[in-house]
N, CA, C and O of each residue as an XYZ file, in Angstrom:
452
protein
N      58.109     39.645    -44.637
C      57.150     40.544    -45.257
C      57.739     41.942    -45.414
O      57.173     42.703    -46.199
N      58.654     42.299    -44.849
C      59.223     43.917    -44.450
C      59.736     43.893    -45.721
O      59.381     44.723    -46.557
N      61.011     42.513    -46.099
C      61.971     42.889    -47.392
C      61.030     43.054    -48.570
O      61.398     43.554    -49.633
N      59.495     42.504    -48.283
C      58.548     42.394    -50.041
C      57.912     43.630    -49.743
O      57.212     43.810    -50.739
N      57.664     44.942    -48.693
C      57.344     45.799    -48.847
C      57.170     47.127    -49.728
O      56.177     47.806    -49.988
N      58.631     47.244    -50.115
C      58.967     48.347    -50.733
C      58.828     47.472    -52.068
O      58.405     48.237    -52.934
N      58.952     46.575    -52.435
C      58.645     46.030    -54.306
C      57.053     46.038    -54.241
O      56.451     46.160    -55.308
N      56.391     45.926    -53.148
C      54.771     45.940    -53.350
C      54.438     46.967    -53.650
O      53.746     47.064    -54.663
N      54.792     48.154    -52.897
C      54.583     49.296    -53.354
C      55.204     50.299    -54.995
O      54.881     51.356    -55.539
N      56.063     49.370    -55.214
C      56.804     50.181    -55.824
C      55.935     49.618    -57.289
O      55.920     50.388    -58.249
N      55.352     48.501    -57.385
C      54.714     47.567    -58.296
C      53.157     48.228    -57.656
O      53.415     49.053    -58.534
N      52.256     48.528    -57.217
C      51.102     49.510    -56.644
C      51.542     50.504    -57.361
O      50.924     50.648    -58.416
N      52.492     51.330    -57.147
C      52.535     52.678    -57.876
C      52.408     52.786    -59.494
O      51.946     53.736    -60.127
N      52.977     51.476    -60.037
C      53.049     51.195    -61.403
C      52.094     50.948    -61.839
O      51.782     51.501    -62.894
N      51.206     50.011    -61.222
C      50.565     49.140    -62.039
C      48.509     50.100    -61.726
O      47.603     50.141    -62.559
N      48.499     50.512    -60.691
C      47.285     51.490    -60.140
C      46.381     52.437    -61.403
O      45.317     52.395    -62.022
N      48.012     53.544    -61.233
C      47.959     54.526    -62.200
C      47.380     54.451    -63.570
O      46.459     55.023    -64.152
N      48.472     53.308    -63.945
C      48.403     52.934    -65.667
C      46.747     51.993    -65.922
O      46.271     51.829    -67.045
N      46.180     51.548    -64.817
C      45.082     51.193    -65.039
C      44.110     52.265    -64.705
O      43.186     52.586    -65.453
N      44.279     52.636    -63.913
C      43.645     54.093    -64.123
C      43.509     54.967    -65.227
O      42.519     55.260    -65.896
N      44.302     55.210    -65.270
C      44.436     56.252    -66.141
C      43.719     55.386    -67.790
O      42.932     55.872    -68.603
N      44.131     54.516    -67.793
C      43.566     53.906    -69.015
C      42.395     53.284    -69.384
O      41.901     53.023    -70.481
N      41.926     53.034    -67.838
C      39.893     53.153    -67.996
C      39.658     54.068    -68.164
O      38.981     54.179    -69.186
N      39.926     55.284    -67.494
C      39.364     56.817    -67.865
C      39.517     56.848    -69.227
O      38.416     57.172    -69.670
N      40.623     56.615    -70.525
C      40.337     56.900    -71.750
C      39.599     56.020    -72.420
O      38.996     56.446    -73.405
N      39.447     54.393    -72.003
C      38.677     53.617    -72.288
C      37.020     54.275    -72.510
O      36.197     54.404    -73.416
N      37.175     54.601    -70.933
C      35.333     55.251    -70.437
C      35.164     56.019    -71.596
O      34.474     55.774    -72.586
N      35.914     57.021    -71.336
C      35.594     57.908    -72.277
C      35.709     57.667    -74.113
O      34.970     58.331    -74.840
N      36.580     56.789    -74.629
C      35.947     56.430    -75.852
C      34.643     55.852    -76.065
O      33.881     56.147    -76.987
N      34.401     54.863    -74.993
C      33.262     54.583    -74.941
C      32.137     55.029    -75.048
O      31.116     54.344    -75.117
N      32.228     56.753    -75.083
C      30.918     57.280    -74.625
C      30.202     57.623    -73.646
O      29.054     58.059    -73.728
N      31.330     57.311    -71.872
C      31.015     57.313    -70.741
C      31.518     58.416    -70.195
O      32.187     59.002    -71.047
N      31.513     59.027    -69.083
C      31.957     59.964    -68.267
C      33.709     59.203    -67.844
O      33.824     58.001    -67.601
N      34.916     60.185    -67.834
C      35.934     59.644    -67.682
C      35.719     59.204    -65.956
O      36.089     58.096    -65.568
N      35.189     60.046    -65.164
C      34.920     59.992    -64.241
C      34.627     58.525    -63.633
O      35.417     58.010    -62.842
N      33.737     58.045    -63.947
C      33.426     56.551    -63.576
C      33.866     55.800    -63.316
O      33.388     54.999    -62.513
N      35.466     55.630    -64.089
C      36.332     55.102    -63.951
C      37.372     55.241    -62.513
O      38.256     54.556    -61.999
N      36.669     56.586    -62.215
C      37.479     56.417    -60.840
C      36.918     56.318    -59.475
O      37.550     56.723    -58.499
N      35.816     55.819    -59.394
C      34.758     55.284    -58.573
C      34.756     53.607    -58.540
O      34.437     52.841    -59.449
N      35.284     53.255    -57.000
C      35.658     52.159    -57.096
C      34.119     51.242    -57.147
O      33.048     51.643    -56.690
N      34.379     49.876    -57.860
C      33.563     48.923    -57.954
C      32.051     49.354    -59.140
O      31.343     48.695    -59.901
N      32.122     50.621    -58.775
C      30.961     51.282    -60.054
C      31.692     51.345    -61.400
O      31.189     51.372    -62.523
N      33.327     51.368    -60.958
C      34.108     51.230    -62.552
C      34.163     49.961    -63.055
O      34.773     49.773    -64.107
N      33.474     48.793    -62.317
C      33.933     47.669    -62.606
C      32.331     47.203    -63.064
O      32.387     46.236    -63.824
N      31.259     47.550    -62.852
C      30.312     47.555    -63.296
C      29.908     48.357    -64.761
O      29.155     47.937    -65.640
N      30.586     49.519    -64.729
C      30.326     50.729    -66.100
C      31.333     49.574    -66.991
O      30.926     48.980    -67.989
N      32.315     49.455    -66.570
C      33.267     48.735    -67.873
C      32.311     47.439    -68.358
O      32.199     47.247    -69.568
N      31.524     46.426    -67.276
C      30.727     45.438    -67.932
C      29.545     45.654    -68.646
O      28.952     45.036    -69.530
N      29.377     46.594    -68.091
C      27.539     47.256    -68.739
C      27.608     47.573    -69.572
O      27.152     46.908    -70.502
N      28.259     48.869    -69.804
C      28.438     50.398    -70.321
C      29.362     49.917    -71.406
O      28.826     49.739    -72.500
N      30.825     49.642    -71.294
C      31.731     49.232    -72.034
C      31.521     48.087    -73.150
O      31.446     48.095    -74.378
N      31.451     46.954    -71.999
C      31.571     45.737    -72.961
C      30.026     45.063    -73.440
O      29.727     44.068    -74.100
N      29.053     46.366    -72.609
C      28.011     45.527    -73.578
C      27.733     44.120    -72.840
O      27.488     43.261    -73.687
N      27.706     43.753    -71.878
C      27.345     42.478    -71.510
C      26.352     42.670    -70.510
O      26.165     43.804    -70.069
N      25.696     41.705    -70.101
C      24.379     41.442    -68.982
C      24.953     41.801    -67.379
O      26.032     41.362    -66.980
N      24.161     42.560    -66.641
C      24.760     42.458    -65.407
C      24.985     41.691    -64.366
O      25.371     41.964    -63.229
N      24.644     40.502    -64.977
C      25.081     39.117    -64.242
C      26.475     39.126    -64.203
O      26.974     38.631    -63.193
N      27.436     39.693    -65.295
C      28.439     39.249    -65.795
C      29.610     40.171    -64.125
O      30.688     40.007    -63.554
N      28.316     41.143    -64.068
C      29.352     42.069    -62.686
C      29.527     41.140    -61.586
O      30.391     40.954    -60.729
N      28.055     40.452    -62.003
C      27.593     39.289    -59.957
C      29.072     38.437    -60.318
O      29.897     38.279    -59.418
N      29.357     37.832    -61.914
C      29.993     36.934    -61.438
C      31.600     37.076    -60.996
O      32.351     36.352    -60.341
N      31.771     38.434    -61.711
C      33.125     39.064    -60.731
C      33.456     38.857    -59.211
O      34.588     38.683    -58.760
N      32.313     38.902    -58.508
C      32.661     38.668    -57.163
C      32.520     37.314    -56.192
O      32.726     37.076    -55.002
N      31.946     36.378    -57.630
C      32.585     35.244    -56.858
C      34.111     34.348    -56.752
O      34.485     33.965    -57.860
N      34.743     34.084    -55.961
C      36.393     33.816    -56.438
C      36.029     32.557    -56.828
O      35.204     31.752    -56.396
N      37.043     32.547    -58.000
C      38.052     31.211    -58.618
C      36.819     31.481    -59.907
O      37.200     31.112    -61.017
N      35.713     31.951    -59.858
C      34.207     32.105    -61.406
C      35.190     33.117    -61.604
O      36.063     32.782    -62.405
N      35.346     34.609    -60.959
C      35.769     36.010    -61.157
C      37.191     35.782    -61.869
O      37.780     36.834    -62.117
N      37.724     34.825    -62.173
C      39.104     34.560    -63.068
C      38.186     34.365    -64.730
O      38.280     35.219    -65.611
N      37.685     33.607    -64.816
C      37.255     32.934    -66.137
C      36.379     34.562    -66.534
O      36.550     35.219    -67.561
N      35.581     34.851    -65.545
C      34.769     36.203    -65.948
C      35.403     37.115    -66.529
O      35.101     37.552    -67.640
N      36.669     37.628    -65.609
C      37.134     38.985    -65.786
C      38.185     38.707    -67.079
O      38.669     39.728    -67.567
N      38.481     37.742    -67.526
C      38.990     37.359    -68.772
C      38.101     37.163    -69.894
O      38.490     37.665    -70.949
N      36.961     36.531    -69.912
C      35.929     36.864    -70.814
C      35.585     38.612    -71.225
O      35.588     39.082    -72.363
N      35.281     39.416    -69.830
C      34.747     40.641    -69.648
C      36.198     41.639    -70.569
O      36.188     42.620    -71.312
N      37.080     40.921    -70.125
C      38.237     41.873    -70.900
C      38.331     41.274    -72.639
O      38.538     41.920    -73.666
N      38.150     40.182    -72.493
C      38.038     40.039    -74.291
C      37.105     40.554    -74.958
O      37.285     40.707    -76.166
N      35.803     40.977    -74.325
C      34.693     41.141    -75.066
C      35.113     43.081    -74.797
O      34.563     43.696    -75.712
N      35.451     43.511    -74.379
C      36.089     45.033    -74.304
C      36.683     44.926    -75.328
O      36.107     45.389    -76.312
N      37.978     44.324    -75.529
C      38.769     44.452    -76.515
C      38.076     44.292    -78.068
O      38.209     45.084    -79.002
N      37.314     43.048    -78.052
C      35.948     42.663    -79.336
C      35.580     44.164    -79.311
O      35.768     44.559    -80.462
N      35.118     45.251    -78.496
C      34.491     46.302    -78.849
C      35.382     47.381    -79.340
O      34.967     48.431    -79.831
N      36.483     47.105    -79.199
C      37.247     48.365    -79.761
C      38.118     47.713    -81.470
O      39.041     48.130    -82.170
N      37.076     46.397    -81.525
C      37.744     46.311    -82.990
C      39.379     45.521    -82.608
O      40.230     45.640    -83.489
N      39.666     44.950    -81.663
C      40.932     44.103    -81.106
C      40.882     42.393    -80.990
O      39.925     41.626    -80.876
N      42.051     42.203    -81.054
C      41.425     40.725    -80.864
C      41.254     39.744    -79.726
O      41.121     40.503    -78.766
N      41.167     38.356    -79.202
C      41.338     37.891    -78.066
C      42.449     38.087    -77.621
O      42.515     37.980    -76.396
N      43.500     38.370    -78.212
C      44.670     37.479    -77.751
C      44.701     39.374    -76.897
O      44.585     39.429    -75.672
N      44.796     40.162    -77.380
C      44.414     41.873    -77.121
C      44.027     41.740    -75.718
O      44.727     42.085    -74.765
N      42.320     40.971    -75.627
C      42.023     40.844    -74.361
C      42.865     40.388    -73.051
O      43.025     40.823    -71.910
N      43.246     39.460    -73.692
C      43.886     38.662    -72.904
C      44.928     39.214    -72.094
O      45.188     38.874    -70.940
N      45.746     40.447    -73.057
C      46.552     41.589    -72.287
C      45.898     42.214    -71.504
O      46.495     42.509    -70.469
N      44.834     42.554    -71.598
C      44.023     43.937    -70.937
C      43.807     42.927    -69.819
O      44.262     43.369    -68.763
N      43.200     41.574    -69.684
C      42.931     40.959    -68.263
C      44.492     40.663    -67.480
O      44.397     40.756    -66.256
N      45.663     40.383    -67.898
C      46.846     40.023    -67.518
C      47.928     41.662    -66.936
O      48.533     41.996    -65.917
N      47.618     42.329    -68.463
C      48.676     43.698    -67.914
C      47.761     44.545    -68.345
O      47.794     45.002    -69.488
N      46.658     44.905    -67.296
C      46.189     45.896    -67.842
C      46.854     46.852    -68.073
O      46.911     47.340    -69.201
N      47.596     47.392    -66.893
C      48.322     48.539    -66.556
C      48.957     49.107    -68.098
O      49.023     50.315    -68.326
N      49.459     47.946    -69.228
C      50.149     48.533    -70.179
C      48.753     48.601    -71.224
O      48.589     49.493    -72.056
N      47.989     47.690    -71.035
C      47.234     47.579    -72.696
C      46.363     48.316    -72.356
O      45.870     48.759    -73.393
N      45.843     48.741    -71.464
C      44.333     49.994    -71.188
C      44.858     51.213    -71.481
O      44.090     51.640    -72.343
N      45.793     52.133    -71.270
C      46.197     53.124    -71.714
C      46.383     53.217    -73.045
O      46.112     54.287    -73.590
N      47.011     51.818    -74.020
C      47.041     51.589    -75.486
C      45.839     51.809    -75.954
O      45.620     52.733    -76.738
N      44.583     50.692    -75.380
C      43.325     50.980    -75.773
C      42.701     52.224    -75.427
O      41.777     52.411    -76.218
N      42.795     53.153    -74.599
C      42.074     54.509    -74.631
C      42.441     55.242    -75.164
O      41.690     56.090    -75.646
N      43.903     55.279    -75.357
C      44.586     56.632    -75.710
C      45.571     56.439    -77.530
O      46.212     57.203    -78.252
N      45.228     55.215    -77.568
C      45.811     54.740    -79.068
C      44.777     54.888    -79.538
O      43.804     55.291    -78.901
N      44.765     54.472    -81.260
C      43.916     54.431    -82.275
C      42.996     53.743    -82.464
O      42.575     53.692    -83.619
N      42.265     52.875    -81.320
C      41.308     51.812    -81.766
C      39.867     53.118    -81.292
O      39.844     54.110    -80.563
N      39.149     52.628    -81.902
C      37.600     53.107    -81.798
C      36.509     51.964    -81.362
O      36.378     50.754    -81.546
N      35.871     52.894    -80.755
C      34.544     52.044    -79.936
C      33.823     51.482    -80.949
O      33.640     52.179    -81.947
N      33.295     50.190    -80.911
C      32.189     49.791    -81.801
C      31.175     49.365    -81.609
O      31.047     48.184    -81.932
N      29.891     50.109    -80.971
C      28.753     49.766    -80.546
C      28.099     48.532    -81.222
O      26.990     48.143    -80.856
């Protein structure tokens, strides 16, 4: 475990940020406070509600494991559906967020209520 330490972290530092930072521009195209996004588990609720427009069942089913795979891949396609993107789009945002959430907040797509 000692030698996978320093790549865990070093992959944490990468991957944290860039999702961070790229819900906050998400939130905020959205119409939300950037803020929200950095409030843990309330960002994961604002992105299903607030963002993607879906029922708040869709948050319950985040926290059950092995449902919370099929969910949080639905929940990220139907984000991407809102900014005018396609599945396959989503499918990045549930896999790497870290690269495609900063694309989607801070690139050219627009929110589409």
């Amino acid at each position: 475990m000692d030698d996978l330490l320093p790549y865990l972290l070093v992959w944490l530092a990468v991957t944290v940020p860039g999702a961070v930072v790229g819900w906050f521009g998400t939130f905020r195209k959205a119409g939300q406070a950037g803020w929200k996004a950095l409030v843990p588990a309330y960002n994961v609720f604002v992105l299903v509600v607030d963002v993607a427009r879906l029922s708040p069942l869709w948050a319950v089913l985040l926290l059950i494991p092995g449902v919370n795979l099929v969910a949080a891949l639905l929940v990220n396609v139907e984000v991407a559906r809102r900014f005018g993107r396609s599945e396959s789009f989503g499918l990045g945002l549930a896999v790497f967020g870290f690269v495609f959430y900063p694309v989607l907040g801070f690139g050219a797509a627009r929110y589409q209520r």
